[in-house]
DRENBAVEX-886679 format. One record per residue (C-alpha): chain; residue in one letter; z, y, x; residue number from 1. Coordinates in steps of 0.05 Angstrom, whole numbers, padded with zeros to 5 digits. Example, Ala and Ser with C-alpha at 12.3 -4.5 7.8 and 13.67 -1.06 7.14 Angstrom:
! DRENBAVEX-886679
  c  r       z       y       x    k
  A  A   00156  -00090   00246    1
  A  S   00143  -00021   00273    2
This chain:
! DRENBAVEX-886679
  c  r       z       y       x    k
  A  X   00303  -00264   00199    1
  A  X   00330  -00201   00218    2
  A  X   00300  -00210   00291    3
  A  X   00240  -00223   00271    4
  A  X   00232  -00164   00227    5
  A  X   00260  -00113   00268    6
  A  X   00201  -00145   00321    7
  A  X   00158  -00120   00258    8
  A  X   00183  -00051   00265    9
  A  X   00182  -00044   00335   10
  A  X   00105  -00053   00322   11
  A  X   00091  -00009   00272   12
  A  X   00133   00045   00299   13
  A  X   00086   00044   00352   14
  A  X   00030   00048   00316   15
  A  X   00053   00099   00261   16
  A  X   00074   00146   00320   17
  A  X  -00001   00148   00348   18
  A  X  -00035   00157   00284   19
  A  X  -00047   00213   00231   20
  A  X  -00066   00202   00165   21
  A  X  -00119   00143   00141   22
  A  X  -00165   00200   00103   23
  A  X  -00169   00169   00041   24
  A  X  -00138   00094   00010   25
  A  X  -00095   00038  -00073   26
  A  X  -00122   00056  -00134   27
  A  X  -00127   00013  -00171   28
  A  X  -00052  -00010  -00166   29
  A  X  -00029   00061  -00195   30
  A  X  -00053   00088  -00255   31
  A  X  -00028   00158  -00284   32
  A  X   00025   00152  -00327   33
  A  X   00037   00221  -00342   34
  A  X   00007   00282  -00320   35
  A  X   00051   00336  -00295   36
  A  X   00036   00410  -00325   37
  A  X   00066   00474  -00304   38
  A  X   00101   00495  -00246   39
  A  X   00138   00428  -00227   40
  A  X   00198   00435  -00200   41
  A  X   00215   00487  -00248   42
  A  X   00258   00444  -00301   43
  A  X   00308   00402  -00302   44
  A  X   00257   00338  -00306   45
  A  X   00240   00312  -00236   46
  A  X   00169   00298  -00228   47
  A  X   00163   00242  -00187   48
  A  X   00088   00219  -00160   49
  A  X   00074   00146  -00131   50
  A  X   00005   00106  -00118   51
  A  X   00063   00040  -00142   52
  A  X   00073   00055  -00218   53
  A  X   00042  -00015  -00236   54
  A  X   00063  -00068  -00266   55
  A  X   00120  -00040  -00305   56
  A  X   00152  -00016  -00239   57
  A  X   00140   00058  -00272   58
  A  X   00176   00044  -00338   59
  A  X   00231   00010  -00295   60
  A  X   00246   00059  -00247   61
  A  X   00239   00114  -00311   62
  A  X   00290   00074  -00348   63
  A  X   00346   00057  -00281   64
  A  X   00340   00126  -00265   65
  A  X   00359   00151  -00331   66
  A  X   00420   00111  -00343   67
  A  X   00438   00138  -00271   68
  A  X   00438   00210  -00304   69
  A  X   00373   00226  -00261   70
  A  X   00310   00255  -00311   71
  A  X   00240   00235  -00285   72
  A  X   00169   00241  -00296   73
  A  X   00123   00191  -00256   74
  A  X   00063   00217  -00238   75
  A  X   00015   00158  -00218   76
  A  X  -00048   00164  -00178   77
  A  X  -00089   00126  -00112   78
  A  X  -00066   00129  -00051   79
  A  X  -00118   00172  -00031   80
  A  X  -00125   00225  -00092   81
  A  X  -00053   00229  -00087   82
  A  X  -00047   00252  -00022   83
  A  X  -00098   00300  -00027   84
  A  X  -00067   00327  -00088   85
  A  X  -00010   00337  -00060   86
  A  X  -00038   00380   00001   87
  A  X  -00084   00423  -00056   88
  A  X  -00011   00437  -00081   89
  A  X   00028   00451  -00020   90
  A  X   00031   00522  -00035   91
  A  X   00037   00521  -00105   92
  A  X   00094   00448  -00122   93
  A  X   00083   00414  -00180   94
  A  X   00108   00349  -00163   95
  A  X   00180   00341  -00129   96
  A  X   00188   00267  -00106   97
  A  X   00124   00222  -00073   98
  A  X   00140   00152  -00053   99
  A  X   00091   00087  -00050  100
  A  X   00042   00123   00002  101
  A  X   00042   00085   00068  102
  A  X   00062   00116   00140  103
  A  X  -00012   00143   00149  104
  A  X  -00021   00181   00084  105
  A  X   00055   00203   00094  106
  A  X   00033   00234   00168  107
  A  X  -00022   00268   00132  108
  A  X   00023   00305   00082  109
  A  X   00072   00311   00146  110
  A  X   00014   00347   00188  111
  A  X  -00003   00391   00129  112
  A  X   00067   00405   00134  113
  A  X   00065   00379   00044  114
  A  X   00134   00344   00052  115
  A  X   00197   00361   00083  116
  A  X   00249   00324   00122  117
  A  X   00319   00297   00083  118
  A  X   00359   00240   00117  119
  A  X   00377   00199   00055  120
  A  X   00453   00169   00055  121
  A  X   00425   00104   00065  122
  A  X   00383   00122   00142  123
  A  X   00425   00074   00182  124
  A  X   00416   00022   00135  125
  A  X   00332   00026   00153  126
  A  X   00302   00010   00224  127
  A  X   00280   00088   00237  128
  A  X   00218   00070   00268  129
  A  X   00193   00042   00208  130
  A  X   00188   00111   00177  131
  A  X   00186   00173   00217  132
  A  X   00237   00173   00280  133
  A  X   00202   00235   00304  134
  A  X   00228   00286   00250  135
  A  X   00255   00250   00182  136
  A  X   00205   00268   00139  137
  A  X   00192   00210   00100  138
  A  X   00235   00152   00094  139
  A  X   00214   00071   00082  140
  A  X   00232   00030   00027  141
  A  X   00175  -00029   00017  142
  A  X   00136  -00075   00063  143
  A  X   00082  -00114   00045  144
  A  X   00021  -00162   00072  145
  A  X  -00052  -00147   00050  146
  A  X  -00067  -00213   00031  147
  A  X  -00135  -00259   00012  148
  A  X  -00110  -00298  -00044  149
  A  X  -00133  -00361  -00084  150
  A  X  -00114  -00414  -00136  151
  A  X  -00085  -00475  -00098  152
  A  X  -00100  -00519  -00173  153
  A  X  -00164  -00497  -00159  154
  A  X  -00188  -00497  -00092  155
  A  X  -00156  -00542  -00043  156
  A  X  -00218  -00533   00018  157
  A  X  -00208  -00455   00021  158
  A  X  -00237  -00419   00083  159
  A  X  -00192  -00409   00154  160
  A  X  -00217  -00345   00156  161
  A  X  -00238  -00303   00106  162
  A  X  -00304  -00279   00144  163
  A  X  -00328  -00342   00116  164
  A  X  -00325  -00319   00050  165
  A  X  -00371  -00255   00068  166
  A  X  -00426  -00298   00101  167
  A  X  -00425  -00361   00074  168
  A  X  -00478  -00379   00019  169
  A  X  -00431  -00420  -00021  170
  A  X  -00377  -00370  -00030  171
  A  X  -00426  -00312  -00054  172
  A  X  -00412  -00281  -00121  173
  A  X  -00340  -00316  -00114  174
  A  X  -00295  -00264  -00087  175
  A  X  -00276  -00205  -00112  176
  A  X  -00290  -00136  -00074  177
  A  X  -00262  -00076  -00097  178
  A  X  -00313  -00017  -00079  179
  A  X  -00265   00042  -00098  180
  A  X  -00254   00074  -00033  181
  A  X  -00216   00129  -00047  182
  A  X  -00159   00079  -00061  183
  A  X  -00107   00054  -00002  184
  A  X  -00124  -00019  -00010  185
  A  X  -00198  -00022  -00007  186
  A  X  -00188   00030   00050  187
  A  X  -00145  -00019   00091  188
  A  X  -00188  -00082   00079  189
  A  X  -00240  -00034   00108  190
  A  X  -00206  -00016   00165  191
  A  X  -00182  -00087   00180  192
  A  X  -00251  -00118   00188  193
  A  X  -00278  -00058   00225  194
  A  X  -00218  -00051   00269  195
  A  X  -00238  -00127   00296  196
  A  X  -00315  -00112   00317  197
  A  X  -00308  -00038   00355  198
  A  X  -00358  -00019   00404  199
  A  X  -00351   00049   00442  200
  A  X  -00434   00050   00443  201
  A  X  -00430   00023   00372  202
  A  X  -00445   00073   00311  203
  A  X  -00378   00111   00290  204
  A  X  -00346   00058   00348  205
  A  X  -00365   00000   00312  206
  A  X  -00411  -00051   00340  207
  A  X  -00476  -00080   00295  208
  A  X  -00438  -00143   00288  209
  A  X  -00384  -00107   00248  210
  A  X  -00424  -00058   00206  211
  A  X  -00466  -00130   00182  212
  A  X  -00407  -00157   00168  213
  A  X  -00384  -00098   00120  214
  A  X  -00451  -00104   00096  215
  A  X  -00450  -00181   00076  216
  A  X  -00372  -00163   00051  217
  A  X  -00403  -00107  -00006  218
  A  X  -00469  -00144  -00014  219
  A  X  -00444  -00212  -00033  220
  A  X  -00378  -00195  -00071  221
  A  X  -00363  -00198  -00144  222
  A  X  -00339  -00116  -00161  223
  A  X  -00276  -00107  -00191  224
  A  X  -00272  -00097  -00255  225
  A  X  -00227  -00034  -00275  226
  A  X  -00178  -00056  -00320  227
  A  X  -00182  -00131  -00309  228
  A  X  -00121  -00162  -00271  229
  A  X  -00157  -00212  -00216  230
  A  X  -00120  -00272  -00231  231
  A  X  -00150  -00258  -00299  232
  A  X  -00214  -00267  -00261  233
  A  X  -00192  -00324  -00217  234
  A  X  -00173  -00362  -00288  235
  A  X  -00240  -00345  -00328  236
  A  X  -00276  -00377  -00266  237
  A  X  -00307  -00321  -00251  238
  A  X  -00284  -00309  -00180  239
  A  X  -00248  -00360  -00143  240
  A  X  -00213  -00306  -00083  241
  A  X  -00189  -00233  -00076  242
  A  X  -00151  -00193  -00043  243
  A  X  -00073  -00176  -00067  244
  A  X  -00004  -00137  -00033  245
  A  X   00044  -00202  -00033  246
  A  X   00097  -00166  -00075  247
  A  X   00046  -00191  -00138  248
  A  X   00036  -00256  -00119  249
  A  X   00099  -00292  -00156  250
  A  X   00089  -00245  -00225  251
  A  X   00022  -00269  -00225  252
  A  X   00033  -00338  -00219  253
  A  X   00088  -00337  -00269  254
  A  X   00041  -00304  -00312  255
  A  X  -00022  -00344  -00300  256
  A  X   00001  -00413  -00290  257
  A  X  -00035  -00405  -00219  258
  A  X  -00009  -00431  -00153  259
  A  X  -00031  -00377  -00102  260
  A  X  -00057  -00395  -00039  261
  A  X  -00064  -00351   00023  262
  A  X  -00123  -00346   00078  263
  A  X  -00090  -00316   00135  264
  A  X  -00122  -00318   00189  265
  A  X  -00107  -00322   00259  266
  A  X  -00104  -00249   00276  267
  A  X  -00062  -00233   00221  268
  A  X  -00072  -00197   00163  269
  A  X  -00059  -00110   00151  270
  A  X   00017  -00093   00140  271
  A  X   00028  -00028   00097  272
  A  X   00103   00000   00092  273
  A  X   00116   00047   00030  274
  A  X   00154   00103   00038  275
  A  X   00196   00160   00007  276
  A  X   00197   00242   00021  277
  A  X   00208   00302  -00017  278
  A  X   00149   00347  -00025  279
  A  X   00162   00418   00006  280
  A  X   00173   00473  -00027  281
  A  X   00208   00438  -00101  282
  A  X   00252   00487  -00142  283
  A  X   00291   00419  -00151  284
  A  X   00313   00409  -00084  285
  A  X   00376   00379  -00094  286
  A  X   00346   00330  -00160  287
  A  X   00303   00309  -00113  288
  A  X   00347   00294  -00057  289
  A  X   00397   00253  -00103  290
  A  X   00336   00217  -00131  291
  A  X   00316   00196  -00059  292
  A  X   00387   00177  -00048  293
  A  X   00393   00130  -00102  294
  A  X   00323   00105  -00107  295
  A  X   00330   00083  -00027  296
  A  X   00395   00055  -00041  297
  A  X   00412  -00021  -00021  298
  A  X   00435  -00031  -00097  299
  A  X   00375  -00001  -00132  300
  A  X   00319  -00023  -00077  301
  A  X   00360  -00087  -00085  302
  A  X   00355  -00097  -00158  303
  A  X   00270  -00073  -00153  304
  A  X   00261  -00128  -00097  305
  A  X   00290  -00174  -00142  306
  A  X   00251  -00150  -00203  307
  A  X   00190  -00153  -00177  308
  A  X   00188  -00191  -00116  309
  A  X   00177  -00131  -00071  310
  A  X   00213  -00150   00007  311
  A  X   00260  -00091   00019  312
  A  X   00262  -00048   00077  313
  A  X   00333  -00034   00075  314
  A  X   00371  -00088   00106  315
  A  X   00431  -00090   00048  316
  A  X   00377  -00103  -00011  317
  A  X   00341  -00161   00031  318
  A  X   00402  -00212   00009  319
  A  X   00375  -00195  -00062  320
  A  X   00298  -00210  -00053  321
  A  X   00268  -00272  -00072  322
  A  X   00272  -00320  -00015  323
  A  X   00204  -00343  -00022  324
  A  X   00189  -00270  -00016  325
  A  X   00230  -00267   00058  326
  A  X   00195  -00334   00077  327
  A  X   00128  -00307   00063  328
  A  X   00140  -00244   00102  329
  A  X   00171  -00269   00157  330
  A  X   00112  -00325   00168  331
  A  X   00050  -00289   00155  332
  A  X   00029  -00263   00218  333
  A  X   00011  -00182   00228  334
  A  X  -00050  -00161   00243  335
  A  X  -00057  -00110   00300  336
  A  X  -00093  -00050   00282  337
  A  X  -00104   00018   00327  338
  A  X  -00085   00070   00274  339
  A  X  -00098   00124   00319  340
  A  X  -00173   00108   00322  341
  A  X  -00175   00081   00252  342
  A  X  -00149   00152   00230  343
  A  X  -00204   00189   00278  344
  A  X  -00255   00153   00249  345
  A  X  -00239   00122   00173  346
  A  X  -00268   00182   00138  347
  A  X  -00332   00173   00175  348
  A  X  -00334   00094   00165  349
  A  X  -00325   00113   00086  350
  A  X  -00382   00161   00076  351
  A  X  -00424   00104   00117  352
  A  X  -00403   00044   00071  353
  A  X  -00411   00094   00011  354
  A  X  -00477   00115   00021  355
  A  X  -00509   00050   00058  356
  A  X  -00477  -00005   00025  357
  A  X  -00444   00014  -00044  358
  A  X  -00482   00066  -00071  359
């Protein structure tokens, strides 16, 4: 297993060196628990902000911190609005902690120079280039797949590839799309079926074949529906497929009776890596540093992977993980993405969908 991850990072160390920042990406997998006020930084609570506050992981991380003698305050917003909060702050802290954002958003707050390197006490326990091997400026804790998910009790003929779904008459109206682009998830999805149809002569690099696509993808999708879980969908009947970061895939099922299904197909699916930095220029400096130090940890990230089924970066928690969660993520293949041109391009490829195809 360990071969075959560290395979994983030798990958997207290569691709997280080339690229800077997706410009804009989850939302709807973080919503604000608390908003910080005043000058951040300033007392002795840490405030800590995340785009992975879901699912109770907020309220748990609240809780283990406190019994560790560390006082937090999570902050929870999208991907996207996050980061770009964070930059409008840069001169002015309010928030001391940011972890959850993936390695593109973190080299945007890197190149707006919004975090600031700490090597944890647990750095040799990581593959480096699976955060930032250049300078240390942000640190990773979580991998997960990007996954198109179903109900095995419910479909048993799903789709090879999950193009079908876009352009096939029969699965129209049955899969969920979620339209919020300022959110990391929708973002990536975005990104991983334009990244398979560029054309240099195409518009924004993108050939006419891949622009229809992401037209069929929007036009034939059931929206999300903001505050409505989609296996809650998926058991209503209203949609039968959607897309899902693995590390909710066994919570749901033990919460919906489902069996979930994957459609991975043979080009992979997108990989994102969460990681952990402290934001530049905190009055808490050393709060922070501890809280990076323990929340990176192979006993805490250990106990969270176990908890909820997250696959830990840091090779002394993976023992704890759920071994269905190390099977998964050691089988489902990665999907090869040029982040470099993704990042040159994304925020032009959002204003197109948004104005052309969502509205």
């Amino acid at each position: 297993m360990v071969d075959i991850r560290k395979k994983r990072w030798s990958l997207i160390g290569i691709t997280a060196v080339a690229a800077v920042a997706l410009s804009g990406c989850t939302g709807g997998e973080a919503s604000t628990e608390g908003e910080a006020s005043g000058d951040g930084g300033s007392g002795d609570t840490l405030i800590v902000y995340t785009n992975s506050n879901s699912d109770g992981r907020g309220e748990w991380i609240t809780e283990q911190a406190a019994e560790a003698g560390i006082d937090i305050e999570i902050v929870g917003l999208g991907g996207a609005d996050l980061t770009n909060r964070i930059i409008a702050e840069k001169n002015n802290p309010v928030g001391d902690v940011v972890f959850g954002l993936n390695n593109m958003f973190f080299e945007q707050l890197k190149a707006e120079e919004a975090i600031t390197a700490y090597e944890p006490s647990w750095s040799g326990e990581v593959p480096a280039e699976a955060g930032d091997p250049a300078d240390g400026a942000f640190w990773p804790l979580v991998e997960q797949a990007i996954v198109t998910v179903y109900d095995e009790n419910r479909i048993s003929d799903a789709p090879s590839d999950e193009e079908e779904l876009w352009t096939a008459d029969e699965y129209a109206g049955r899969y969920e799309v979620n339209p919020a682009l300022g959110q990391a998830t929708p973002q990536l999805v975005l990104a991983g079926i334009l990244t398979r149809h560029l054309d240099e002569d195409g518009d924004l690099g993108v050939s006419d074949e891949g622009w229809e696509l992401v037209e069929s993808y929007y036009a034939n999708g059931s929206p999300a529906v903001e505050g409505t879980d989609l296996y809650a969908r998926i058991t209503r009947d209203e949609v039968d497929y959607g897309v899902l970061p693995s590390s909710g895939i066994a919570a749901r099922d033990a919460e919906y009776g489902t069996s979930t299904g994957m459609i991975v197909p043979d080009y992979g699916v997108p990989y994102v890596t969460e990681q952990i930095g402290q934001i530049a220029g905190t009055n808490n400096e050393s709060a922070a540093q501890e809280f990076i130090d323990w929340f990176g940890s192979a006993e805490v990230q250990g106990e969270f992977a176990a908890e909820f089924n997250s696959m830990p970066v840091n090779e002394g928690a993976v023992e704890q993980a759920n071994p269905e969660v190390v099977e998964l993520m050691d089988s489902v293949p990665r999907q090869e993405i040029d982040f470099g041109f993704v990042s040159e391009n994304l925020g032009a490829w959002v204003e197109k969908v948004t104005l052309e195809y969502i509205g």
